[in-house]
Each structure stands twice: as structure tokens, then as C-alpha cells.
N, C-alpha and C positions, 0 to 999 in steps of 0.2 A: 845239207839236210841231215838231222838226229837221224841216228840207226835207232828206230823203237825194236821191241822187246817183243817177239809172236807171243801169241795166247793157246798154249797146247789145249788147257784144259782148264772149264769155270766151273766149281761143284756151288750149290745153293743147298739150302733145307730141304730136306723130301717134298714137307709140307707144301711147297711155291713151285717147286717142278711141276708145271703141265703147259697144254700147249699154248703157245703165244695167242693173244687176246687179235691182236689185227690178221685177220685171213681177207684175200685179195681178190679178186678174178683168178682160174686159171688158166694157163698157156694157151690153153685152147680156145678159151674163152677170147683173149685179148687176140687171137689169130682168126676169130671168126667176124669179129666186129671189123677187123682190116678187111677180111674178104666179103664182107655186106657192100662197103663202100667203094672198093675194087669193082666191083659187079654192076653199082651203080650206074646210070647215064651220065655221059660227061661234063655234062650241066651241072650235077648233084653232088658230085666229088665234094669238090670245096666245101659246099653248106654241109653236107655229112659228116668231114671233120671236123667241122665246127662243135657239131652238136655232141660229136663222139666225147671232144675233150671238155667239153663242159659237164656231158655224164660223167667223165674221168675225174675231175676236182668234185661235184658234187659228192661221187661216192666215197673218195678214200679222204677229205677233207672237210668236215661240213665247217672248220671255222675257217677257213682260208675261203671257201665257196662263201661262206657266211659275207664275209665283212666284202669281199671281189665285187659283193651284187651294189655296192654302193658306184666302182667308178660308172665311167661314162661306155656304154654301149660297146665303142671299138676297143675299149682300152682292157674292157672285162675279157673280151674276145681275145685279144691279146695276153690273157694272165692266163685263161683256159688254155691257150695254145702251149706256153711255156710251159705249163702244171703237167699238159700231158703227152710234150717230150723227156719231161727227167723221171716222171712216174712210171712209164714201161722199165725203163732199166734197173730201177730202183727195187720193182715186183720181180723182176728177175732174181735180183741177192737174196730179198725178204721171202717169197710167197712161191715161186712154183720148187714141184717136186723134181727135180732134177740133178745129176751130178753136179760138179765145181767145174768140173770140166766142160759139161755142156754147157751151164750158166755162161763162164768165160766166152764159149765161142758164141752164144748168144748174144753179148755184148758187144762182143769186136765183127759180129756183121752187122750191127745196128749203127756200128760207128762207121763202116764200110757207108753205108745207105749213106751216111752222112757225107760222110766224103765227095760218093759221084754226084750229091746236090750241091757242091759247091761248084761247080761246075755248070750249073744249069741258074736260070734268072725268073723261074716264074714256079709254082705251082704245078701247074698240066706238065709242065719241062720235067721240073722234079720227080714226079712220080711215072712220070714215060720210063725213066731209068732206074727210080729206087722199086715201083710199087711198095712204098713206104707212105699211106696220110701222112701221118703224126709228123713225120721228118720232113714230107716235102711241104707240108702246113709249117713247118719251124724256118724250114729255108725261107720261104716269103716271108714271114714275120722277120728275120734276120736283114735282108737286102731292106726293106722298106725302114727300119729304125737305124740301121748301122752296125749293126751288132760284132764286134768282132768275130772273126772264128775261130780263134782258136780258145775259145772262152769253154765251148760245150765239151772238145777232151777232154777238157783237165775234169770237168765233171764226168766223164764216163772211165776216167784213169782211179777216181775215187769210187765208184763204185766196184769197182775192178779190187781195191784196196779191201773192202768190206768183207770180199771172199776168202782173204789172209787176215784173220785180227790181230790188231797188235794191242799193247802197251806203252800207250804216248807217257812220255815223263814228265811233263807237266802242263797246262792249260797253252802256256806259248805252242810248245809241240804240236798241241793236239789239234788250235788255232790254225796255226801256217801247215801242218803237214796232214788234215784231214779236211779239216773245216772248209777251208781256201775254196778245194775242188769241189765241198759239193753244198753245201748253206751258203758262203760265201758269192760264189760263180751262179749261185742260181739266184739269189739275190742283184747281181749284174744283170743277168738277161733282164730281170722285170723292170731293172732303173731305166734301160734303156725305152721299153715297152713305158714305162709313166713319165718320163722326160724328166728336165729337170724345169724348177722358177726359172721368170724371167731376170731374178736380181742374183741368180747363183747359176752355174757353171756342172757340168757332168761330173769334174771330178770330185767337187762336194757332195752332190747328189751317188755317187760314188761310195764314197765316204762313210758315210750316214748308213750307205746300204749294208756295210760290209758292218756294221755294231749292229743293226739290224738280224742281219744272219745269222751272228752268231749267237747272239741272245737268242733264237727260234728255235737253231739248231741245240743248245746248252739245255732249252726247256725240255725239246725232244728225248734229248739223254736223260733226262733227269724223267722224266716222267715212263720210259721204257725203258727203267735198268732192269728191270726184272726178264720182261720177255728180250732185251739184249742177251745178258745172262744165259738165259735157256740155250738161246744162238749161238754159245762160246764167244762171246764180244765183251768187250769190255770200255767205254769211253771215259773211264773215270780215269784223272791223269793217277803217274806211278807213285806223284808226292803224295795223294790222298790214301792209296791202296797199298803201299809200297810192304807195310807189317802185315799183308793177307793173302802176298803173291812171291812165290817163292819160288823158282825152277822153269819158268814161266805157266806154273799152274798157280791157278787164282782160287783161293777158298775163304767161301763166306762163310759164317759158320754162324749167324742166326737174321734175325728177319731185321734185329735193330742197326745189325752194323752194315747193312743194304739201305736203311732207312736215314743214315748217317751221311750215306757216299753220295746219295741223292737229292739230301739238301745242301750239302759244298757245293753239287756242281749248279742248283739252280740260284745259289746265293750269287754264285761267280754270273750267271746268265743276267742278274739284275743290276748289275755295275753295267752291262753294253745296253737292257733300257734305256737309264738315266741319257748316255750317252747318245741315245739314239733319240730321247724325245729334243736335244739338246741342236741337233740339224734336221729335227722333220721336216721345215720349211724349204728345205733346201730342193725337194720335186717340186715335180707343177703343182699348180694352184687345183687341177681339178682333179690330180690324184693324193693330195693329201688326206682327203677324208677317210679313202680308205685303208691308207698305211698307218694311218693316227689307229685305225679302231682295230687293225689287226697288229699295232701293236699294244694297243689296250687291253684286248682279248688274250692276247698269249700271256701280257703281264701278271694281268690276275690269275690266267692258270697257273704260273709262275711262283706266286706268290702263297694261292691254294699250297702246290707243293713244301712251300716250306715253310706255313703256320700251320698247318693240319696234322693230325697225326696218323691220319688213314694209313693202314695196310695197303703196300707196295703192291700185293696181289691186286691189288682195286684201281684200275689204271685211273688217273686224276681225270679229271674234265670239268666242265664245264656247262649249266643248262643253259636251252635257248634262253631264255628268261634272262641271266646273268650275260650272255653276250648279247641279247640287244640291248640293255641296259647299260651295256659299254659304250655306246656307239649313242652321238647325239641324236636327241627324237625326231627330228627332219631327215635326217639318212634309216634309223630305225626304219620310219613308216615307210620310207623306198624298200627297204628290204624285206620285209612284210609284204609288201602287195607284190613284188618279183617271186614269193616263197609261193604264194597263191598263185602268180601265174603259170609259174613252172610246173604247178601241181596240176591244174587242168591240161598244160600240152602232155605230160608224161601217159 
């Protein structure tokens, strides 16, 4: 593995310094929604986290919620689960107020939970011993698809990684030694959760996931370099940034040469589209529709980012409008009448 380069210190223009655009739940927040469903009758567990992680992707996702409403019932259920095992730990690095220090050990007992459910084969088992939903909701999704285990450390060793920034030295680096553990590995969990076709094999569908990943993850950098930045982060590799980082402190020194590092890395993110619409078929037949359209949707965000000339201050996106418009009119109108129905149970 490359030794990368820490990141002491990222200075930006006065002007772009304020707080990050994505604020999250806090700690407390995400602690009381566990102990709602703790409290719960033992009936109610299960469908309570159900419902928990489906609020979890509707709120911090709406295009991943968006395009998810297309699969099929169990499978949606299944991409909810997954969304909102890597999202708590995730809200840990990003969003609560807390030291480095306690973030850390908040990690490593979430991975603790993880652990004594590998040990256990059901749900009610699982949470006998974590009082953990989220994780003992992930253990049953894990046993019922095959899921390897040791897939979710290497994702919670990355987000582990997040609270030291480095300096990858070039897209391969930043690929195998960032990417791998946490776009990459959570890209695995969901192949397993969508299968693969019946004329292609796991590790195609494998495959596919991993250009997939990274293209989502490459848009993500690309479209929060500014509030990375704020964070002391840095994802732009060290060939792009290498004349603006010196001692390992990184200086931008105006809005255009941020506006620059941001279209290499979403130019680099459009080379693993192509490649990705290149084995779509490679999942099942009935979860294509929705990886087609999220990967259609993130494209065009994609692509926003690097014909536009928008200020970086103005996080890119996307209207509903333009994402169901991505998405063929037969899955559209599924997603449309799911957005209404969700609207009355809320």
C-alpha cells in the first residue's frame, strides 16, 4: 500500500469559508430513533427498522431514494437496509459535534455490535446481544444473500480513514486505498442484495459494481469539494493539486482553481460511467431498471458539474423534473405514485 501524504491544513477564499451545506440528524437524534424501536413490542422490531431505514435514505438521499422506488418491494427493502448501515457511521465523521476521539470510539463499538452478530443467525438473536436495529436488520440481510463478512470492516476501516485526511497521489491511490473500502464495498453489499442475470455470474455483476462505485463516489468529490475543503479533506489526487500543496498544507487561492480540481475529478468519474453502462446487464433482470436510472441520474449530475459554470458555493443537483426524466415513463409513473404514497403514510 502507497504511504499518502496527511493533510495538516486546507486554506479556501474567505469568501466560500462557511458552514457545510449537508447537516444531518444529531447523535441524539439517531440514539432516540434506536431506543423508540428498543421499546417497541417484539412484534414491531423488525417492521420499525424497516421503516427507520427507509426514513434514513429518504432523508439524506433523495436521488438514491428516488431511482431505489423503482426495484421490486423486497429488494427496495433491501437497499434501505444497506443505506442505513453505512449512513450512521458515515454521520459520525461528517455531522455530529464531537471529538476525533470519541467519533473513533463510536465507530469501533458499532463495529463491536457487528461483530457479536456474526455470531447470531436471525434478527431477534442479533439484537438480544447488540440492542443494535440497524446492524441486527444488516445481519439478516447478510445471512439471507450470502454476503461476505468481512466486506463491512474494510468499510468502517474507511471511514476510520476520513478522520486522518490524506493526500492520495494519484486517482489509482485514491481508487484501491480510499475508494475500495467505502463506494466500492458498499457498492458489493447492494450487488449481492440485486443478484446477478441469469446469463452472467457474481463476479461480473461484481464488476460492473466496482466502475459503478467509483463513478458515484468521483461525482460525490467532485460535487463537495468545497464543503470537503472546509472539513480539512482533500480527494483531489496529489497529480492534480501537487503546485497548491506544499508541506502538507494545501492552498487554494481563488474560486477558479477549486472550480478546475473539480472538473478533472468528475471528467475522471465519466470514463467508469461509460464503463459501467458497458456491463449493466450483468444484475438481474429486475433490478436493472433501477441501477440504469441511478446511474443515469448521477451521470447527468456528473456532467452538470463539468459543462456548467456554477459557483462551487452552490452545491450541483439536480430537479425532480430532470430525474424523473432520466428514468423511463413506465418506472417514472411507479415512482410518482410511491412519492404520493409515502406522502400520506408520513
Amino acid at each position: 500500500m502507497k504511504k499518502s501524504n496527511y493533510i495538516k491544513k486546507v486554506e479556501i477564499p474567505k469568501n466560500l469559508v462557511e458552514k457545510p451545506v449537508s447537516q444531518g440528524w444529531s447523535l441524539n437524534s439517531w440514539k432516540n430513533e434506536f431506543e423508540k424501536i428498543l421499546k417497541s413490542p417484539k412484534n414491531e422490531k423488525r417492521e420499525n427498522t424497516k421503516k427507520l431505514s427507509k426514513n434514513i435514505i429518504r432523508y439524506f438521499s433523495s436521488n438514491f431514494y428516488t431511482v431505489s422506488r423503482i426495484l421490486p418491494k423486497q429488494k427496495r427493502s433491501d437497499v434501505e437496509c444497506v443505506y442505513a448501515t453505512v449512513r450512521f457511521p458515515d454521520e459520525i465523521v461528517d455531522t455530529f459535534n464531537i471529538s476525533i476521539e470519541e467519533k473513533i470510539k463510536l465507530i469501533e463499538n458499532w463495529e463491536k455490535d457487528y461483530e457479536k452478530s456474526l455470531k447470531t443467525n436471525s434478527f431477534d438473536e442479533s439484537l438480544s446481544v447488540t440492542d443494535n436495529p440497524i446492524i441486527s436488520s444488516f445481519r439478516e440481510l447478510c445471512i439471507m444473500h450470502s454476503i461476505p463478512e468481512d466486506y463491512y470492516p474494510n468499510f468502517l476501516q474507511s471511514m476510520k480513514e476520513d478522520l486522518r485526511p490524506k493526500i492520495y497521489d494519484d486517482f489509482e491511490d485514491l481508487i484501491e486505498n480510499y475508494i475500495f473500502g467505502s463506494a466500492i464495498i458498499v457498492g458489493y453489499l447492494l450487488t449481492y442484495a440485486y443478484g446477478h442475470s441469469i446469463n452472467s455470474n457474481i463476479t461480473s455483476a461484481l464488476k460492473t459494481s466496482r466502475d459503478l462505485g467509483i463513478a458515484l463516489q468521483l461525482t460525490n468529490f467532485a460535487r463537495d469539494i468545497k464543503d470537503d475543503f472546509i472539513r480539512n479533506r482533500c480527494y483531489a489526487p496529489k497529480t492534480i493539486i501537487d503546485h497548491l500543496y506544499k508541506n502538507n498544507h494545501l492552498s487554494i487561492n481563488d474560486e477558479k482553481q477549486m472550480k478546475d480540481v473539480q472538473k478533472i475529478i468528475a471528467e475522471e468519474a465519466e470514463k467508469y460511467y461509460i464503463e459501467t453502462w458497458k456491463g449493466i446487464n450483468n444484475f438481474s433482470i429486475e433490478s436493472v431498471p433501477a441501477i440504469s436510472a441511478c446511474t443515469s441520474v448521477f451521470q447527468k449530475l456528473n456532467q452538470k458539474i463539468i459543462t456548467e459554470e456554477n459557483s462551487v458555493s452552490q452545491r450541483c443537483s439536480l430537479s425532480m423534473y430532470k430525474k424523473i426524466t432520466s428514468i423511463p415513463i413506465k418506472h417514472a409513473t411507479k415512482i410518482s405514485f410511491l412519492y404520493l404514497l409515502d406522502s400520506f403514510k408520513r
